[in-house]
Every structure is written in C-alpha cells, then in structure tokens.
C-alpha positions as CSV (number, residue, x, y, z in Angstrom):
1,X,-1.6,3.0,-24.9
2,X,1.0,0.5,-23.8
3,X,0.8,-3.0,-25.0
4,X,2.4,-4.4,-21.5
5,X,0.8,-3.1,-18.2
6,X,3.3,-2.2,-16.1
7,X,3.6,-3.8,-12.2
8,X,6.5,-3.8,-9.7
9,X,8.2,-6.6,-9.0
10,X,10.1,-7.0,-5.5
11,X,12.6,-9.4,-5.5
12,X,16.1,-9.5,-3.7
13,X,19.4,-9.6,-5.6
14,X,19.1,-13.7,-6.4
15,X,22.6,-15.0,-5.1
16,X,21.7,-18.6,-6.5
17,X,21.0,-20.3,-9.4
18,X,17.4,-21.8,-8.2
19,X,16.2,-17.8,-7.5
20,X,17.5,-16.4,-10.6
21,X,16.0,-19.3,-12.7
22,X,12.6,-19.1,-10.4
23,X,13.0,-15.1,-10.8
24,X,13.5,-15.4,-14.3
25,X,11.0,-17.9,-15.0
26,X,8.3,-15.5,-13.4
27,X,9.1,-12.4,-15.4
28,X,9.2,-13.9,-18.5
29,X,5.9,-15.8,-17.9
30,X,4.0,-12.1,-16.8
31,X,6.0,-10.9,-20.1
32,X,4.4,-13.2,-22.1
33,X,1.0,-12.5,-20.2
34,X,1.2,-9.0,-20.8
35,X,2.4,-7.7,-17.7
36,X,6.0,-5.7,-17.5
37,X,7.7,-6.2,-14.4
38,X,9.7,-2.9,-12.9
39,X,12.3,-3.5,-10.2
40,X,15.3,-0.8,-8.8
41,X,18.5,-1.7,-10.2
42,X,17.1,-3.9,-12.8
43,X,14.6,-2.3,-15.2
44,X,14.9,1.3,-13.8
45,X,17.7,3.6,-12.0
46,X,17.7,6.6,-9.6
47,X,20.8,8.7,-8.4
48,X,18.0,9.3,-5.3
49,X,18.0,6.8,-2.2
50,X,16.0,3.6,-2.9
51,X,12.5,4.5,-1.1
52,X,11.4,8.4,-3.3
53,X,12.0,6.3,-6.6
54,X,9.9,3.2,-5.3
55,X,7.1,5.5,-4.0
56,X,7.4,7.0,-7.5
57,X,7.1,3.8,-9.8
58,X,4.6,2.5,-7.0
59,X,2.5,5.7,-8.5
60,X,3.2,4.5,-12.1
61,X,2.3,1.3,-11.8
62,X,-1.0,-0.6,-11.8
63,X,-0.1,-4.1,-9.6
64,X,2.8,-5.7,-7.0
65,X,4.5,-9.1,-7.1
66,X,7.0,-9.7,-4.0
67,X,8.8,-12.7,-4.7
68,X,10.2,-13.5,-1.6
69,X,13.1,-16.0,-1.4
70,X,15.4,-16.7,1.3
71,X,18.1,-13.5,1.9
72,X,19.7,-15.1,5.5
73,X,19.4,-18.0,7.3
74,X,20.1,-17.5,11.1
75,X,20.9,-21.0,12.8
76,X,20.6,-19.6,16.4
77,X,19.4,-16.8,17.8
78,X,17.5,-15.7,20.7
79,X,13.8,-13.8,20.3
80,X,12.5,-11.3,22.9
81,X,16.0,-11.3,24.7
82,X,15.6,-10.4,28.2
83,X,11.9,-11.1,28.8
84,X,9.4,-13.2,30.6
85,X,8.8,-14.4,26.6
86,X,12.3,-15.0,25.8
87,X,13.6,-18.0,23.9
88,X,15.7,-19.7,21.5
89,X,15.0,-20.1,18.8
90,X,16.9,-22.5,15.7
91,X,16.8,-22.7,11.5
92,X,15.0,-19.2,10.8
93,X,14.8,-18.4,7.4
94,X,14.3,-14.6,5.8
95,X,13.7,-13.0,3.0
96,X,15.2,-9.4,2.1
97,X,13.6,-6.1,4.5
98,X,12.6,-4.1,1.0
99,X,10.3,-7.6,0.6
100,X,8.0,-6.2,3.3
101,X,8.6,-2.5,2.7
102,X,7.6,-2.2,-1.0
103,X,4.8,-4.7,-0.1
104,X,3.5,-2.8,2.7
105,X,4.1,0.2,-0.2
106,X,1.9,-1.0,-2.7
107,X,-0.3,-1.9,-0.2
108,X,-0.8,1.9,1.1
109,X,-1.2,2.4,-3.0
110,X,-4.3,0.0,-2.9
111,X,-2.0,-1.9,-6.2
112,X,-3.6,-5.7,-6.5
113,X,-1.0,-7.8,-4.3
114,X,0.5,-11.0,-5.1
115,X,2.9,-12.2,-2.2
116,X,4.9,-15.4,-3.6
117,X,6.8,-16.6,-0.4
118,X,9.4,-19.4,-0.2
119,X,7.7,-21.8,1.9
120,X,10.5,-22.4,4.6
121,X,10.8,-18.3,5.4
122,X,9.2,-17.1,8.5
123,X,5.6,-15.6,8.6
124,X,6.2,-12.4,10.4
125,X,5.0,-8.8,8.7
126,X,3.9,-8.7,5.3
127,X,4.2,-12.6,5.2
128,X,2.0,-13.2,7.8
129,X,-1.0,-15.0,6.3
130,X,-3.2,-14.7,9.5
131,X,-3.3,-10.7,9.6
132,X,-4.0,-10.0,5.6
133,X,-6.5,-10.2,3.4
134,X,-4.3,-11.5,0.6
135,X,-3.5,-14.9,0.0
136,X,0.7,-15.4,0.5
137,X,1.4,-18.4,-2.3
138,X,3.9,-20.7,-1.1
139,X,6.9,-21.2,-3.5
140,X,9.2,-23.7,-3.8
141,X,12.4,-21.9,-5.8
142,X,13.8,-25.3,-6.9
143,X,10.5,-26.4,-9.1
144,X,10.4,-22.9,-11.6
145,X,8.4,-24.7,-13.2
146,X,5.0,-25.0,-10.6
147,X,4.3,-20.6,-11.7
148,X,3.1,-23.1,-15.3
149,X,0.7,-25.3,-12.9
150,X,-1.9,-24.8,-10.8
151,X,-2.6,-24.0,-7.8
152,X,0.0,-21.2,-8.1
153,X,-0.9,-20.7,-12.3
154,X,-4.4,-20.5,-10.8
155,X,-3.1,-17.3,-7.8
156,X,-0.8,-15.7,-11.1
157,X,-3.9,-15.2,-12.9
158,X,-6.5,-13.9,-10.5
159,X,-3.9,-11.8,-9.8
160,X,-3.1,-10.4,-13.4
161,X,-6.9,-10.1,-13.9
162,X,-7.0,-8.0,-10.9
163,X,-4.3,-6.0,-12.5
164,X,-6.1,-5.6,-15.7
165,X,-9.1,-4.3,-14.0
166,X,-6.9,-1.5,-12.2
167,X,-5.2,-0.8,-15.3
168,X,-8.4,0.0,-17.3
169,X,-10.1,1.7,-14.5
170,X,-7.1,4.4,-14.4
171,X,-6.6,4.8,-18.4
C-alpha cells in the first residue's frame, strides 16, 4: 500500500511567479497531507496525445484538483456575434481549456472534485458555480499563503477526506 494517495492535479503551464508560487504552495501542502499530485508533463509522460493518458491516470487515481489561474486575458471581444443577443463585451479573464476538460473528466470518473478558481476568471463551464454541485473555491494567486487559512484550508480538507474515503473504498 502507498503511503501517498494519488490525485490529479490540473493546472496550466504557470507563466508567472504568483502561479508557480500558488501552484507550488498547493502541492507541497497535499504532499505533506498525504496526497500526491499527478499532472501531464510534470509528474508523468506519454509519447500518446494528451487526452488517452489523462483518461488513464484519471482511472489510477482516487481525487481531482483543477487549479484554475488566469491563461488569457481578452480586453475586447464581441459574444454571440451576429445575434439578437449580441454584445461587447470588456476585461474577460480565462483560464486554460484542459481546466474544464480534465474537470469535466474526473467528473465522468465520479473522483471527489475540488475546483480552486482565480476569482477574476469567468464562470462559464466547469466554473460555473450555479449548474454544479461542487463548491468552486475562489483563489487569489497573489496570497499562497490563504490554501494555510480557512475558509479555503477548511474546502482543502473536506476535500482530502473525501479522497480518503474513495481511496479506502477501492483498496
């Protein structure tokens, strides 16, 4: 038997130094908690395209943590172009795609769920609060040091619990 139970962790390639100290901060806390975070490109590799060795480590694993951070910032764009709805609209924030597909992954895998979304991205998909019926933790990348407090200590460990409980149901 393992000593860490092992969850997947979605997270987009950080491309500043708030993420990868939030990022960082958040795998070494589950580390220390017992849990062992497993991300593509970081903890484990495939020669196959990115979603057969996902699917494959979403079978292996026993819980799902999508850190989502911002990815792109669009200043202006236009939504529903060309219809009655149509408008502009200004400062829209998102996080990486493979956020909401290996959330909507471990999802179909029934895997306990904890969505940790930067407060200023858009609710749309997976990080739509009002359609789920997960909690999505707001984040605030800048302050690593609020996964420590509560409320969001308080989310972290319902969730590992949760994790625990799949874990020794399966073994």
């Amino acid at each position: 038997m393992s000593s860490r139970i092992p969850a997947f962790l979605s997270v987009g390639v950080t491309h500043n130094e708030f993420q990868r100290i939030y990022a960082e901060k958040l795998i070494n806390s589950l580390h220390e908690q017992g849990i062992i975070l497993e991300t593509l490109g970081r903890s484990f590799y495939s020669i196959k395209s990115p979603l057969d060795p996902i699917q494959k480590k979403m079978n292996e694993v026993f819980g799902a943590v999508i850190l989502c951070m911002e990815r792109y910032h669009s200043i202006e764009g236009i939504y529903k172009e060309g219809s009655l709805e149509e408008m502009i609209v200004k400062n829209q924030f998102f996080p990486t795609v493979w956020n909401h597909i290996e959330a909507a992954m471990a999802y179909q895998n029934k895997l306990p769920l904890l969505i940790m979304k930067e407060d200023k991205l858009i609710s749309e998909g997976m990080l739509d609060s009002g359609i789920h019926q997960w909690t999505i933790v707001r984040i605030n990348p800048k302050d690593p040091n609020e996964i420590l407090r509560y409320p969001i200590k308080g989310f972290i460990e319902s969730w590992i619990e949760e994790v625990k409980k799949t874990y020794y149901k399966k073994i």
